[in-house]
N, C-alpha and C positions, 0 to 999 in steps of 0.2 A: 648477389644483388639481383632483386628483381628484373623480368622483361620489362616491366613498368617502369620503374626507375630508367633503365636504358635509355627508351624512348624519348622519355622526357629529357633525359641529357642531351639525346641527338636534336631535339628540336629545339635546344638552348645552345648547341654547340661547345657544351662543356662536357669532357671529359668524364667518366662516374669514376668516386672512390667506395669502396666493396668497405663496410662498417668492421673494425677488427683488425682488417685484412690491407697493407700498402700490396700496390703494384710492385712490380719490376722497375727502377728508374725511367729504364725508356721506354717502357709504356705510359709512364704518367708523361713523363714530356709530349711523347706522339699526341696522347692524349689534350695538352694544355695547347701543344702547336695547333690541333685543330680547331680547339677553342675558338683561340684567336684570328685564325682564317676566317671562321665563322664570324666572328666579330666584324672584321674587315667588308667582309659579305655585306653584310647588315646594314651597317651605316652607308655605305656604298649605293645599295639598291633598297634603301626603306622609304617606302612612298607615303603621302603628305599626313593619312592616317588618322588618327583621332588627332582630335586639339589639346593643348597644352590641358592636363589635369581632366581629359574627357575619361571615364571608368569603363572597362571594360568587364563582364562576368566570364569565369569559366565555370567549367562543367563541372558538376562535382566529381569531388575527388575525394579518396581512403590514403592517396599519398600523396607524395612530393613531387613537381618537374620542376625545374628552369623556367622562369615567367610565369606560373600558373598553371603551364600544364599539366590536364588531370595525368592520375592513374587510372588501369580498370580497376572497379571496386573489387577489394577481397586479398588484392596480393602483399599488400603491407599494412601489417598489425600496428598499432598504436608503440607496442615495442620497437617493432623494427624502424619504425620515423626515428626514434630515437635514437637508436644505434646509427641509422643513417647520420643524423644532424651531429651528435656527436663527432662523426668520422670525417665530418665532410665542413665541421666547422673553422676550425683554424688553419686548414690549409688553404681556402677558397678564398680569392681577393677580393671576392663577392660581400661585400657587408650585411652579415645574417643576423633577427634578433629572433629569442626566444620568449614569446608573453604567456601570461595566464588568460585565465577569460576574461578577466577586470583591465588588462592593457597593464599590468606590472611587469616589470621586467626580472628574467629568469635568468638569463642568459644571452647575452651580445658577444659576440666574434672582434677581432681584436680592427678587423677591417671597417667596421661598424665604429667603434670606439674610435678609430683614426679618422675616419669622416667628421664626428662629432667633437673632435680635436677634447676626448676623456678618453679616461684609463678605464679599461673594460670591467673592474671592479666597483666603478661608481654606480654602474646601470643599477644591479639588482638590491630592491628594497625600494625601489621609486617607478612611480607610474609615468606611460608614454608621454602623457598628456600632463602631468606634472612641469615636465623637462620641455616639452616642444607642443605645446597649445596649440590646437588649429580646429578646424572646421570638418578636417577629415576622421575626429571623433565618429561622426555618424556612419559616415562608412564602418568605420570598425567595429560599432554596434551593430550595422547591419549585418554583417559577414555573420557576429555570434547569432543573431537573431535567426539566419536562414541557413544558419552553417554550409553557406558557400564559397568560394574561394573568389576574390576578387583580383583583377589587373588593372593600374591606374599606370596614364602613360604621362612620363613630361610634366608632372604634378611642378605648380611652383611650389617655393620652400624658402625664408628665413630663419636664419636659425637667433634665438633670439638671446644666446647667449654670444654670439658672433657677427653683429651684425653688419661689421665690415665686408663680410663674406658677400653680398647683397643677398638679389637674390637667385635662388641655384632649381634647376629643375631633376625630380628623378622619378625613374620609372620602380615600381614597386608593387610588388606580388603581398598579397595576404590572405594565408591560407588557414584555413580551419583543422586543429587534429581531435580528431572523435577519439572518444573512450567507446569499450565494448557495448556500451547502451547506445550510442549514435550519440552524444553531447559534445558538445566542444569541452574539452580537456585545456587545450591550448590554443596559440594561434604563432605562425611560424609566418615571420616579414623578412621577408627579401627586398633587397632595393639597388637600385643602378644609378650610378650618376651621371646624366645625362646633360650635365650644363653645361658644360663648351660644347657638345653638338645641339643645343635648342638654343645656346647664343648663337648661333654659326645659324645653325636655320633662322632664327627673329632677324640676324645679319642678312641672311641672304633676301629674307621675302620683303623687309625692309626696302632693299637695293632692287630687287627686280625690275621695278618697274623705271627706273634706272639705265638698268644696267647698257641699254643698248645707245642712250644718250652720253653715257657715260661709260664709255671706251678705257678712255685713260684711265681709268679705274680699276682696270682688269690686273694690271702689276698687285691692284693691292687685292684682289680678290685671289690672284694666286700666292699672293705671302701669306693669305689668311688659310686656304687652302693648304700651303706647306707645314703650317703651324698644325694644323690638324693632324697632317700627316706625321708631322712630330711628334706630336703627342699618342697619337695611334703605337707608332715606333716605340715610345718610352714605355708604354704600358706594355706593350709586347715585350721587351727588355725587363720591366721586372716584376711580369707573370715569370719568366724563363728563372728569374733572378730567385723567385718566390719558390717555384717547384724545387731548384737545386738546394733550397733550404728545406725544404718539405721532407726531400730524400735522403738529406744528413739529418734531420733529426728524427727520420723512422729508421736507419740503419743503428743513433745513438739507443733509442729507444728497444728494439728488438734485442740488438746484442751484451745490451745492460740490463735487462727486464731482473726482475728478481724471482719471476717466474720461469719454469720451461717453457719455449714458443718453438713452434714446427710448423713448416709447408709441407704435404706431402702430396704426392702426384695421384690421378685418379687409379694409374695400376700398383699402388701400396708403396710407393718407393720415396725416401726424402728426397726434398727439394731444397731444406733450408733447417738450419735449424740453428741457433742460438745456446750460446756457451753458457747458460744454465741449466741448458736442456743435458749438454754434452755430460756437466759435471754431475747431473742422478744421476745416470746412466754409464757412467764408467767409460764410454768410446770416448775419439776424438773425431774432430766435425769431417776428416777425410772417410775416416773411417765407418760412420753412418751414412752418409751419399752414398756407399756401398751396398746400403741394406733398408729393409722397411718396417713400418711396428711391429707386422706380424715376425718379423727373425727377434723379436727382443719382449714379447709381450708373452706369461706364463700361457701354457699351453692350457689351462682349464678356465683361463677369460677368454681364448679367442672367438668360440662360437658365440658369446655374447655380446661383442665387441663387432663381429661380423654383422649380425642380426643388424645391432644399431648403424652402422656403416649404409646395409640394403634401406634403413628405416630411410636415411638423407638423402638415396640416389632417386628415389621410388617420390620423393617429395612427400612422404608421411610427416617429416618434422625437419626443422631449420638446422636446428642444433640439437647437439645431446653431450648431460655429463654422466660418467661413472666412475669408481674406484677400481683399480685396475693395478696388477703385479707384472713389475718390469724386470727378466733378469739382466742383473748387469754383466759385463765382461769381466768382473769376476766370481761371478756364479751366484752371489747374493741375490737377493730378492730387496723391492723397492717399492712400497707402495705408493702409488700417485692418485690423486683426483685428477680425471683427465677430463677437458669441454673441446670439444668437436664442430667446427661448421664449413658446412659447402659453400664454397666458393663461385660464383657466377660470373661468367665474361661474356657479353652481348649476349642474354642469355639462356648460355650452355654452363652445365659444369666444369669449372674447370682446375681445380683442385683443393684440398680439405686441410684446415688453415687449427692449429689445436695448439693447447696452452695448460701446461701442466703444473701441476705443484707438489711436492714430497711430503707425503701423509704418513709416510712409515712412524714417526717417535707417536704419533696420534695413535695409529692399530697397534702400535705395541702396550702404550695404555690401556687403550680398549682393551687387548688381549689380558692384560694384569689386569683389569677390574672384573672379567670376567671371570677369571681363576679364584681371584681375590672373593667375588661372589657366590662362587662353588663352591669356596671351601666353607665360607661362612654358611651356605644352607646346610652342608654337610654337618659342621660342630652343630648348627641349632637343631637338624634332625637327630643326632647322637642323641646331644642332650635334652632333646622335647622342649626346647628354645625356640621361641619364636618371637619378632617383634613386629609393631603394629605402628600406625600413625593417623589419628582421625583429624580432616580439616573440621574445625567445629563451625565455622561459620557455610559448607556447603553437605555438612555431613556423610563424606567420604570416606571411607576406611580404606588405606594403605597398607601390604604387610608381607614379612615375607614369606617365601614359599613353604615353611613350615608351618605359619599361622594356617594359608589357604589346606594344606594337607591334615594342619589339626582340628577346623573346626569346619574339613568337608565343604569350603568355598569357593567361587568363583575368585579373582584377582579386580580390583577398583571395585567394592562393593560399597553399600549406601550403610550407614548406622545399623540402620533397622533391618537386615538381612546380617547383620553382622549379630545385632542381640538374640535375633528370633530364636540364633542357635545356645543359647543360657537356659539350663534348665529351668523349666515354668516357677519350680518352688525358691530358685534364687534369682530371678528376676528380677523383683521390685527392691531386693535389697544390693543386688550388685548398680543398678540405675542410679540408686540412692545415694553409692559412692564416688560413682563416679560424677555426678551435678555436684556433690559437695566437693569432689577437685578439683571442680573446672569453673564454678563461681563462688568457693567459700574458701579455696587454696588450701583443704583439710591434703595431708597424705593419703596416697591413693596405694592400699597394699593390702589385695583380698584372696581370700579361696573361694572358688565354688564350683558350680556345675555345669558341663555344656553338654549338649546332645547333637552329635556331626550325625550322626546316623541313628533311624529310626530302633532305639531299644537299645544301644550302645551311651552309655553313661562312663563319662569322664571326668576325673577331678583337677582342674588346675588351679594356677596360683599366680596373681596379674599384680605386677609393678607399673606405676605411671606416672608423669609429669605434665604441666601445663604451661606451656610459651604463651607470652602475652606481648602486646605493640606496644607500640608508646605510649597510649591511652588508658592499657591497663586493662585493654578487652582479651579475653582468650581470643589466641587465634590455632592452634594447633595443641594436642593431646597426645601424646608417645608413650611408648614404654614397652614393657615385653612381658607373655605372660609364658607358665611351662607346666604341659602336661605331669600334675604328681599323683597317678592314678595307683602307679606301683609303689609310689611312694606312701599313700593315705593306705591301700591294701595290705601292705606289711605293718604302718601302723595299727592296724583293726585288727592283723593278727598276735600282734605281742599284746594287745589289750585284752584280745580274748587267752592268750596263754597265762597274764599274770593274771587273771579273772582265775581261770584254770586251777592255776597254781596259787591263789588263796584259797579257792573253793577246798580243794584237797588238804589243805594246812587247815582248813577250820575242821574241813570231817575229822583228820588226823587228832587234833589238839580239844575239839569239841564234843562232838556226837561221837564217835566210837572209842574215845578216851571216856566220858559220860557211862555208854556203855559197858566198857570195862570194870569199871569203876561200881556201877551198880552189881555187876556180877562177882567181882571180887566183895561187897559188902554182903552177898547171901551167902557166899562159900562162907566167910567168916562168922555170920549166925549158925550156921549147919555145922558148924567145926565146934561150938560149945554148945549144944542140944544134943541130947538123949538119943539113942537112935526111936525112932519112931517116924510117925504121918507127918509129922510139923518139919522133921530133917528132911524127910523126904521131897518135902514137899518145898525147901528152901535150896535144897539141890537141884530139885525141877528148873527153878526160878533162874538160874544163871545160864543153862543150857537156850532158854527160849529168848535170854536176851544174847547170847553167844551167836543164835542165828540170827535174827533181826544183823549183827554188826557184820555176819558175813555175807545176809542178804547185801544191803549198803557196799560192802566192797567188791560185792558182782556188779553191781549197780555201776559204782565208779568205772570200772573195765569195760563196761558195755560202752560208755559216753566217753572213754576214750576212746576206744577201737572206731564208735562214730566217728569221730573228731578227724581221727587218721584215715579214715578213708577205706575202712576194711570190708563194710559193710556195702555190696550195690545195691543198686535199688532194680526193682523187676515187678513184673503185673503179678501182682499179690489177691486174692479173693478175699476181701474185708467177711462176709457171712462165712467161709471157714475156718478165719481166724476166729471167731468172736465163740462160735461153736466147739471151738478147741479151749476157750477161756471157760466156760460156760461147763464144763465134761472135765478141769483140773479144778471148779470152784463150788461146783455141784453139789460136792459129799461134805459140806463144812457143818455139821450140827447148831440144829438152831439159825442158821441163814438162810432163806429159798434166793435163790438168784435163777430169774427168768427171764428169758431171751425170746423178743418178739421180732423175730424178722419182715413182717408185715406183708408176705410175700414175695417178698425179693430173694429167686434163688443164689442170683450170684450180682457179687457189684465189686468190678476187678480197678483197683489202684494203684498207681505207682511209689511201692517202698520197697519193703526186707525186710527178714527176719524177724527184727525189734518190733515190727509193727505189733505182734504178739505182746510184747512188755509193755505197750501201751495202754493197751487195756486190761491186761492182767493187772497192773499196780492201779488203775480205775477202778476195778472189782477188788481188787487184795484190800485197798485203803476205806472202800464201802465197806468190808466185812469185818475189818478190824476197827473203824470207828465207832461202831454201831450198836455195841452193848451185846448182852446175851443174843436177842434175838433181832432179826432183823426181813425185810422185804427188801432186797435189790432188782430192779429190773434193768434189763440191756435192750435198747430198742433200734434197732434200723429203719431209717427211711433215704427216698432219693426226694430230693429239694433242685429246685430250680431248672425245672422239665430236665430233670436224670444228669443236669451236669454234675453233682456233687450227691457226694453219697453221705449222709450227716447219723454218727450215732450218738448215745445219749445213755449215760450211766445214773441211774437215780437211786436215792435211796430215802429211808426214814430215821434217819441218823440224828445228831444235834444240830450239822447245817455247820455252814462257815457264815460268820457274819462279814460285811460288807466292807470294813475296812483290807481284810484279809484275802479278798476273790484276787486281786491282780500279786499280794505277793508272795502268795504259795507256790506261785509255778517261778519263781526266779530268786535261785540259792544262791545266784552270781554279783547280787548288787549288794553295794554294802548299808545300804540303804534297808534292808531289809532282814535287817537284825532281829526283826520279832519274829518272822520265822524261821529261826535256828533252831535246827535240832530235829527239823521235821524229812531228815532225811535228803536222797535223792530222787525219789519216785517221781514228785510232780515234776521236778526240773528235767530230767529225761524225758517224761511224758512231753514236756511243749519242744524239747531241742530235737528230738524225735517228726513229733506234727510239721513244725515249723520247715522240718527239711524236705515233708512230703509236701509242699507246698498247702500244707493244708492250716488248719486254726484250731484252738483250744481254748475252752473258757469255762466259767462254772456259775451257775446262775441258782436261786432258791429253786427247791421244788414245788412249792407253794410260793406265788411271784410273791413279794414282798413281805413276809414272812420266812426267814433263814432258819429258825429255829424246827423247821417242820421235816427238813432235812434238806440235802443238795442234789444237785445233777449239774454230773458233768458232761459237754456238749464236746465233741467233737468232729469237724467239720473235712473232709478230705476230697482235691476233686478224683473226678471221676478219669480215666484212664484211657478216653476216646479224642483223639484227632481232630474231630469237628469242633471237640471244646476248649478254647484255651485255658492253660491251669492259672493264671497271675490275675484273676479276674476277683477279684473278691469285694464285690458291693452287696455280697450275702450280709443281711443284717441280724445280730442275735441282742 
């Protein structure tokens, strides 16, 4: 309890009760006997004073005294009145009422209620002035108006539901309680009944002038006198009568509490403590007198338990709660929510008054939901499971910690920091699916793209549903999506092995059966001919398709061993390959193939070996299309200030016409049945390019005109650091 509060009890003559917190028995009695001294005081030597209903102001006040007296501003919070009035309501025989700022009634004391000859449950839900109409409305408007505390002395009174009663005079305090803006919040009425001592005064000042004529009168001015004194006496008989109830129903109340409650002394030791408190804690009540938190509290709460102990001595704070492990006397552990407050006596402190509860089955939960949560991130990291949750009407995404680790997010993120991560080219169609689950009720079950990290592309796979109210509005969106990046990768490699694997079944069964097939039909003309030029010459004829079919199965070997991996790649000189093609292609009679380097001595790329095969079978397939005679030229140049080194195979051949440019270079689709037969050269030529990051394509040599002959373009970047090779807005 505040010094304030004190104060104001000494100048009331009533005893303080500490909110929370009962006295010792005979301190409250010490306490109420002084009271009533006090009382005796008062009516004794109260001089003539204000007149019946004259008002007096007090000073303002932040709290509570006896009659109105203020506090100093600051030391009781809006809370702490409460706690006060609370604590100090049904034991005072003081009749207290609690109002709003409108004068309804909150809360009346039972002292109140017995005045009013009602049961204290009738008060609230009805205004003052509903029940007891008077003129001192204004006043009570006044008090909200200037949020002042007002004292009225010897106030008459009818009550107009008792009107036998006549009428009765009381003194009565009406006090203002601020909220943290400074407003009236409440208003807290006190009152005294003062009617047999303002009959006794209207008696006496009636008689005064009397009295000295009227002598023989004095018998009766002393019976009236003892009657007072009787009454004095009774009221003192059951205040006395009232505290010894006060103290059997705070001893019923502590040691039946369905909480733990404790006193403990300012040097750490019990003072008291209650058989709930006994029963967490494994002692018995002899047995803890013996001892203080600190012998019972885990040794790795204590320095924060001290902290907040220094916080309440220091006057940083009133009270404080924590969660806190108690061992018991049999070694277990016990978790409790513990609240703490210091205790004030005229005041000093003078010890710390706590109230526990047994939280352990709650942190054992806790504890299971946590485990129970670990493991669940643990299977959804295993399995690249993740789940999600969007509020749709605040656009919130929920999810859990595999989501945030699989698409590289924060945790509480908005919609739209959630999409941004969706690949740009699945964007508008993943958005699309999802508006059609969330107002057309379609199933919601997609693959596609996200990007967590800048150049890191992932495939997943998103399951969803859509919760709706009663109305029928979505209000929430769930479901779980899961990384199948390894999964979509091995698919794309069985599709390119059974690509693979009919590619090699059609050469098998096709073109080099074809070939066989042709050459076994010249051996058989050469086997019934004469010897001569024509046998000879059909004997020729089997040998030059014999190697065409073992060119073809070098061929094969080569795009396998690509395939596997045999092949690395290294800074290659594109002009000494080309020169090495150009010195094996040179001596073909009837061909000229000419090679213009354009000045470029050297232009180094990153491939291997094959890069050789690439243009050889560009020049091989120029010399072999091309009839008796032929012009091939091979050209280099650098394009796009030297990031790309681009050559170009042209010749005057018959040309590819235009349905045919995209499916010469792809033996692998089945789609492209018209050109069977024409081997492996082109398709190695682009699986080859393709891996140097580079491009392949075959354009008229004469634009729009295919029959003039073709060229073929080959595009590779160049092999320097400052350039990135995935760039290709080169246009051909």
């Amino acid at each position: 309890m505040s010094e304030n509060l004190k104060k104001a009890g000494d100048k009331a003559g009533t005893g303080h009760v500490t909110p929370g917190v009962a006295g010792t028995p005979d301190k409250l009695i010490d306490e109420l006997r002084d009271r009533v001294a006090f009382l005796e005081r008062e009516l004794r030597a109260r001089p003539a004073g204000p007149g019946a209903g004259e008002e007096t102001r007090a000073c303002p006040s932040h709290g509570l005294g006896h009659g109105g007296q203020a506090l100093p501003p600051g030391h009781l919070s809006p809370v702490e009145k409460y706690r006060y009035l609370d604590s100090f309501f049904d034991i005072t025989i003081t009749p207290l009422v609690l109002l709003d700022r409108d004068f309804n009634f909150i809360r009346v004391n039972k002292a109140y209620a017995r005045a009013c000859q009602k049961d204290p449950d009738e008060f609230p839900g009805h205004n003052h002035f509903e029940y007891y109409p008077s003129d001192a409305r204004a006043i009570f408007e006044d008090v909200v108006r200037t949020r002042q505390p007002v004292q009225v002395a010897a106030r008459p009174f009818v009550f107009p539901d008792h009107p036998g009663l006549g009428v009765t005079y009381w003194n009565w305090t009406l006090t203002p309680l601020l909220d943290e803006r400074g407003d009236v919040e409440a208003l807290f009425f006190s009152l005294e009944d003062v009617t047999a001592l303002k009959r006794a005064e209207i008696e006496l000042e009636r008689h005064r002038d009397r009295l000295q004529a009227m002598v023989g009168e004095q018998t009766r001015d002393l019976e009236t006198a003892n009657e007072l004194l009787r009454n004095e006496i009774t009221e003192r008989k059951r205040a006395e009568d009232g505290l010894r109830e006060n103290e059997r129903r705070f001893r019923a109340i502590f040691d039946q509490a369905a909480v733990g409650m404790g006193q403990v002394s300012l040097d750490g030791r019990f003072m008291r403590v209650n058989r709930k408190f006994c029963d967490n804690i494994g002692y018995t009540y002899h047995e803890l007198m013996g001892l203080g938190p600190g012998d019972i509290t885990h040794p790795d709460d204590i320095p924060e338990e001290q902290r907040q102990i220094d916080r309440l001595l220091a006057g940083e704070a009133s009270t404080f709660t924590s969660e806190k492990r108690y061992v018991r006397k049999d070694g277990t552990i016990v978790w409790i929510n513990l609240t703490v407050t210091l205790v004030y006596i005229d005041g000093k402190p003078a010890y710390f008054s706590g109230v526990t509860e047994d939280i352990t089955g709650r942190k054992r939960a806790e504890e299971a939901l946590r485990e129970s949560e670990a493991s669940l991130a643990r299977a959804q990291a295993i399995a690249h499971l993740a789940s999600w949750e969007v509020d749709v009407r605040t656009n919130l995404v929920l999810g859990s910690e595999e989501l945030y680790r699989m698409f590289n997010l924060k945790p509480d993120i908005s919609m739209d920091a959630y999409i941004a991560k969706f690949h740009p080219d699945d964007r508008a169609t993943v958005l699309e699916s999802i508006n059609a689950a969330i107002y057309q009720g379609k199933r919601y079950s997609t693959d596609y793209r996200i990007v967590p990290r800048p150049g890191d592309i992932r495939h997943v796979h998103a399951d969803g549903e859509v919760v709706y109210d009663e109305s029928g509005l979505p209000v929430k969106f769930f479901g779980t999506v899961q990384d199948i990046t390894e999964r979509k990768r091995t698919e794309e490699e069985l599709k390119v092995a059974r690509q693979q694997a009919e590619l090699y079944l059609d050469l098998m069964g096709h073109d080099i059966n074809n070939m066989h097939q042709i050459a076994l039909g010249y051996l058989e003309l050469a086997q019934n001919l004469p010897p001569g030029p024509l046998k000879d010459e059909m004997i020729g004829k089997p040998i030059e398709v014999l190697q065409r079919s073992a060119r073809l199965i070098k061929n094969v070997r080569k795009l396998q061993n690509f395939s596997d991996g045999v092949f690395q790649n290294q800074d290659v000189d594109v002009c000494e390959v080309l020169s090495q093609v150009r010195r094996e292609f040179g001596a073909v009679p009837g061909k000229a193939v000419t090679l213009n380097l354009n000045g470029n001595e050297r232009c180094r790329v990153r491939a291997n070996e094959l890069l050789n095969d690439v243009f050889a079978n560009l020049v091989g397939n120029a010399i072999k299309h091309t009839g008796d005679r032929a012009d091939i030229v091979v050209s280099l140049d650098m394009t796009e200030k030297g990031r790309y080194c681009r050559v170009s195979v042209e010749d005057d051949g018959p040309g590819i016409p235009d349905g045919l440019k995209e499916k010469i270079f792809n033996r692998m689709l089945k789609s492209t049945s018209k050109a069977k037969g024409m081997g492996l050269g082109l398709y190695l030529v682009k699986s080859l390019v393709d891996s140097y990051g580079g491009k392949v394509w075959v354009e008229d040599r004469v634009p729009g005109d295919y029959t003039k002959g073709a060229k073929f373009v080959v595009l590779l970047p160049v092999n320097d650091q400052q350039y990135p090779h995935n760039d290709f807005n080169v246009k051909h």
